[in-house]
C-alpha positions as a Markdown table, in Angstrom:
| # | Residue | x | y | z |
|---|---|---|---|---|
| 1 | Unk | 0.0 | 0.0 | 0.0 |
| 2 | Unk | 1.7 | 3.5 | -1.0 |
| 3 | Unk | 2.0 | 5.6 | 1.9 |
| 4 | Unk | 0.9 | 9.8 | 2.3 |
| 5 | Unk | 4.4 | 10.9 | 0.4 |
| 6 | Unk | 3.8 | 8.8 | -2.2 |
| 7 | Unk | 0.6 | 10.0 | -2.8 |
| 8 | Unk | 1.2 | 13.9 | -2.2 |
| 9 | Unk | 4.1 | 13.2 | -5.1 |
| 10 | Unk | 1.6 | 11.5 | -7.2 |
| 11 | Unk | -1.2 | 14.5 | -6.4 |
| 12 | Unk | 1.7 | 17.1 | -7.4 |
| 13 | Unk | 2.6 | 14.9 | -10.5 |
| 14 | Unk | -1.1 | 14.8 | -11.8 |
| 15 | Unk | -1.6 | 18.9 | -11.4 |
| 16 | Unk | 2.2 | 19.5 | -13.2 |
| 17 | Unk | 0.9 | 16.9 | -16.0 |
| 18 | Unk | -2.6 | 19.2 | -16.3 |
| 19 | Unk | -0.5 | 22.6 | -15.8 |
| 20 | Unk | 1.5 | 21.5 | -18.5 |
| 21 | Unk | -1.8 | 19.9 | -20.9 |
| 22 | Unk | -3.5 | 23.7 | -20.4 |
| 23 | Unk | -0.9 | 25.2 | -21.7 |
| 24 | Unk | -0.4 | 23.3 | -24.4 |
| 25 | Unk | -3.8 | 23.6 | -25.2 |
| 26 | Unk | -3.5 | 27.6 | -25.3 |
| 27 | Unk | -0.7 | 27.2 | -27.4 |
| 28 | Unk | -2.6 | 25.3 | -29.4 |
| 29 | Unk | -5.4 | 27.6 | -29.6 |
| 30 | Unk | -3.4 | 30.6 | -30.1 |
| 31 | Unk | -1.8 | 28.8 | -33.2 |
| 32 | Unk | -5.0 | 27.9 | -34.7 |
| 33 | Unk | -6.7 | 31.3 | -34.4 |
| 34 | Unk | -3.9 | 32.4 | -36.1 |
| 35 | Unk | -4.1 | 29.5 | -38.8 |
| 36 | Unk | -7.8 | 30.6 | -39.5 |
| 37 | Unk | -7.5 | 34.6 | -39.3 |
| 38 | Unk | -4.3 | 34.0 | -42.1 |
| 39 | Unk | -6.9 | 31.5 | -44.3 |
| 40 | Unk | -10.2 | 34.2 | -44.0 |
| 41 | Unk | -7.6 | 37.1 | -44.6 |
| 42 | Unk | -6.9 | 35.5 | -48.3 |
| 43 | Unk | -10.1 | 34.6 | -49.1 |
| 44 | Unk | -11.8 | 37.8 | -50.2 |
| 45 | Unk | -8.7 | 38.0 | -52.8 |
| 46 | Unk | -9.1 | 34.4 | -53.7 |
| 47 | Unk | -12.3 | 35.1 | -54.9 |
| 48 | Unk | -11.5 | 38.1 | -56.7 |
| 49 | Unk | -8.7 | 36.6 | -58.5 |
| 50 | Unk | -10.9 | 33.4 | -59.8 |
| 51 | Unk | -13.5 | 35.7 | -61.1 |
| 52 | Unk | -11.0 | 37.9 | -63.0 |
| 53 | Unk | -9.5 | 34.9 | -64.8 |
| 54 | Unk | -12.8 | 33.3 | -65.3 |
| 55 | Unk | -13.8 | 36.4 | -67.0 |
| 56 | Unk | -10.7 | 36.6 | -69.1 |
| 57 | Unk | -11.1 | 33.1 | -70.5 |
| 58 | Unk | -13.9 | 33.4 | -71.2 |
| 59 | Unk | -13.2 | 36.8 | -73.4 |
| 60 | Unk | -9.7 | 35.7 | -74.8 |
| 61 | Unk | -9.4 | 33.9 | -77.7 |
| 62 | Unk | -7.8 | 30.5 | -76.9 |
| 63 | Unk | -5.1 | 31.0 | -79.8 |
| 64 | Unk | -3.6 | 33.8 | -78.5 |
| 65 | Unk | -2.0 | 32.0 | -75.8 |
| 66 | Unk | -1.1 | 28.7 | -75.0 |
| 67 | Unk | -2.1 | 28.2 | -71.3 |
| 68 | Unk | -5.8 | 29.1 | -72.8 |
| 69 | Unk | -5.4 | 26.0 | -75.2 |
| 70 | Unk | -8.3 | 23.1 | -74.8 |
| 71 | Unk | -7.0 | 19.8 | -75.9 |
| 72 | Unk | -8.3 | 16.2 | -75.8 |
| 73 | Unk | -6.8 | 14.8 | -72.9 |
| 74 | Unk | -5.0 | 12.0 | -73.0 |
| 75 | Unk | -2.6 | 12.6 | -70.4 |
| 76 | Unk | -3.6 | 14.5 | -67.4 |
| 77 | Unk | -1.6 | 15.9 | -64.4 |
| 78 | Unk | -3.3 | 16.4 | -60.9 |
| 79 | Unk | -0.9 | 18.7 | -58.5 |
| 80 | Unk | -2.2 | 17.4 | -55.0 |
| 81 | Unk | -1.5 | 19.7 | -52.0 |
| 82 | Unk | -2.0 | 17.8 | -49.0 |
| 83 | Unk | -0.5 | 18.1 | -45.2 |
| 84 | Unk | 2.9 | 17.1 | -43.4 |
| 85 | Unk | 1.5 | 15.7 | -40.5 |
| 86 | Unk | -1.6 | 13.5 | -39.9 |
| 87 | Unk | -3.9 | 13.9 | -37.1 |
| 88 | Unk | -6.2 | 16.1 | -39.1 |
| 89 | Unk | -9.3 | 13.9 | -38.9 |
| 90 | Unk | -11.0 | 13.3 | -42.8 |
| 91 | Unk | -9.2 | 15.9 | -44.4 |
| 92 | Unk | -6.7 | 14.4 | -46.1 |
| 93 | Unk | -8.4 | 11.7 | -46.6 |
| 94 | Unk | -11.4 | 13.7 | -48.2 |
| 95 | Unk | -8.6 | 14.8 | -50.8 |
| 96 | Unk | -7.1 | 11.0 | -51.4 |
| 97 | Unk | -10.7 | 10.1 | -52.2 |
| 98 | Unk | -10.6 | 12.5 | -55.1 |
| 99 | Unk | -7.4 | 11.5 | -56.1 |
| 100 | Unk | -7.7 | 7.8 | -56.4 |
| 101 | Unk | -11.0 | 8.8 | -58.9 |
| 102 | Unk | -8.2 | 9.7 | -61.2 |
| 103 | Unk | -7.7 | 7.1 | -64.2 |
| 104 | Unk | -4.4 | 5.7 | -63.5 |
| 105 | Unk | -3.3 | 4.9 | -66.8 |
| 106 | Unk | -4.3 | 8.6 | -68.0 |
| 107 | Unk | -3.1 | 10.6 | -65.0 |
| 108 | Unk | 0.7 | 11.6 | -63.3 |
| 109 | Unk | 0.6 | 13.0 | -60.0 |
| 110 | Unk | 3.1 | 16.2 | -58.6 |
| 111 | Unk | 2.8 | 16.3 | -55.1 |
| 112 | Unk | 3.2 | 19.1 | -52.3 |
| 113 | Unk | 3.0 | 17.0 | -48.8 |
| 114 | Unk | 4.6 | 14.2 | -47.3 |
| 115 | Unk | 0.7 | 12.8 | -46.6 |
| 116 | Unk | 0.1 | 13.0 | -50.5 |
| 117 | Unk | 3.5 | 11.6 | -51.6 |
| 118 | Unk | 2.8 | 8.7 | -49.2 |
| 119 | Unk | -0.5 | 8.1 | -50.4 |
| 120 | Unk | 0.9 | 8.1 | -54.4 |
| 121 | Unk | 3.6 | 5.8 | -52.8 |
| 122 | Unk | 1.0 | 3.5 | -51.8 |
| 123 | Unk | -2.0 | 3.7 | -54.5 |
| 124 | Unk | 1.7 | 2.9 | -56.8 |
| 125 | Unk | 0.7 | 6.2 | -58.9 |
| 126 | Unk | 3.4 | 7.4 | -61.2 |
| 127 | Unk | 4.9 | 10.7 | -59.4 |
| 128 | Unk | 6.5 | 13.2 | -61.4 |
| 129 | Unk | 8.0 | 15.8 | -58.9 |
| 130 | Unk | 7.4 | 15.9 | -55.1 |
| 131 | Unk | 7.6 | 19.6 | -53.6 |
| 132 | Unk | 7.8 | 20.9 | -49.8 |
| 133 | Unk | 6.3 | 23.5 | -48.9 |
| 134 | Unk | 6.2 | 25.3 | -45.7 |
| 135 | Unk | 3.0 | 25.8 | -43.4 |
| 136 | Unk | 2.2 | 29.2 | -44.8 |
| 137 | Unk | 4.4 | 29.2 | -48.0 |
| 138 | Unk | 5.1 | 32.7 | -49.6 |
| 139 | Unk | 4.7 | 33.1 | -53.5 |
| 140 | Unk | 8.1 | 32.4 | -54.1 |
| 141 | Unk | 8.4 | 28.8 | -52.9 |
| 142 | Unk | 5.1 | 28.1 | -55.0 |
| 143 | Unk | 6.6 | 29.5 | -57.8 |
| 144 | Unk | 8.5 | 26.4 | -58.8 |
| 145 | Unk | 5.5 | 24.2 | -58.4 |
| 146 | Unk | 3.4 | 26.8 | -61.1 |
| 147 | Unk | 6.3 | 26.7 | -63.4 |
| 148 | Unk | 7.1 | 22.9 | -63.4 |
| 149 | Unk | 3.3 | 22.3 | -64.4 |
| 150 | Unk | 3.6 | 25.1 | -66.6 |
| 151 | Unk | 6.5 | 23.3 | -68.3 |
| 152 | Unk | 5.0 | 20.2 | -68.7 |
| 153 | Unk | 1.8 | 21.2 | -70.1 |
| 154 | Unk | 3.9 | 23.8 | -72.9 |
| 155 | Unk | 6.2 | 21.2 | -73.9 |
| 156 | Unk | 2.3 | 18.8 | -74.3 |
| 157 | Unk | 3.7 | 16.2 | -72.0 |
| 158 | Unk | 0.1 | 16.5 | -70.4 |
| 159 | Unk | -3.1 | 17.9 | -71.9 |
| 160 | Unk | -4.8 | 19.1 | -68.7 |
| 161 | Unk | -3.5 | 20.1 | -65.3 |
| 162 | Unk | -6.1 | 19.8 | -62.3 |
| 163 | Unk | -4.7 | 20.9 | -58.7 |
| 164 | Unk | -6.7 | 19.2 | -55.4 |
| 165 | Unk | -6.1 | 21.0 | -52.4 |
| 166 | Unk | -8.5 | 21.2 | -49.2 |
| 167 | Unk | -11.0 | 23.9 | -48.3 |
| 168 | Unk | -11.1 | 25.5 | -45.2 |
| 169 | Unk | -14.7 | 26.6 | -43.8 |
């Protein structure tokens, strides 16, 4: 049977162990309030920007430049943006699910992740290029991602280029 200092050390222990949890958990929250006040903050430009360039296809003749060329798809490359870490409940596996309705045979993967290149690792998809990017990546370390696709679909190595990527609410 423990005697009264063990138990005082074990009482002590326990409130440390839940001093420590609650902070962690402000920390935590802290971090996400800042995760969702960056995600609303780019949202209203977002928008903005996707209506422009709807607008402008839609106006421009597809001759005039070659991004704006439609072309029977026979090879098609899907740039999946996906998370480092797991622990974030459906949504990466939300985004898999929409991958893996891909047609294998027609589709090559570039990935920006460790959780997607490990599901194209896995599914044995063929991966073209695996980027990292940061948790709040700038425009310059997308940049290579844009101009790799880019590339590809000049030089017709792929037809279409589709980008899956999750949606915060």
């Amino acid at each position: 049977m423990a005697n009264t200092q063990d138990i005082r050390r074990r009482i002590k222990s326990i409130r440390n162990t839940a001093q420590i949890t609650k902070a962690m958990q402000m920390v935590a929250a802290s971090k996400m309030r800042k995760a969702q006040q960056h995600a609303l903050a780019g949202r209203p430009y977002a928008g903005l920007m996707n209506k422009v360039l709807v607008s402008l296809q839609k106006r421009t003749d597809p001759r005039l430049h070659p991004l704006l060329h439609i072309r029977d798809v026979k090879k098609e490359l899907v740039l999946i943006i996906s998370t480092d870490k797991g622990l974030a409940g459906a949504l990466n596996t939300n985004l898999f699910r929409e991958a893996a309705n891909f047609e294998a045979a027609r589709t090559v993967y570039v990935v920006a992740g460790k959780k997607a290149r490990q599901f194209i690792a896995r599914v044995k998809r063929e991966l073209l290029a695996d980027f990292e990017l940061k948790d709040a990546p700038t425009f310059v370390e997308t940049k290579p991602i844009a101009k790799f696709c880019t590339e590809k679909f000049l030089k017709h190595e792929v037809d279409k280029v589709s980008v899956l990527y999750t949606h915060f609410i």
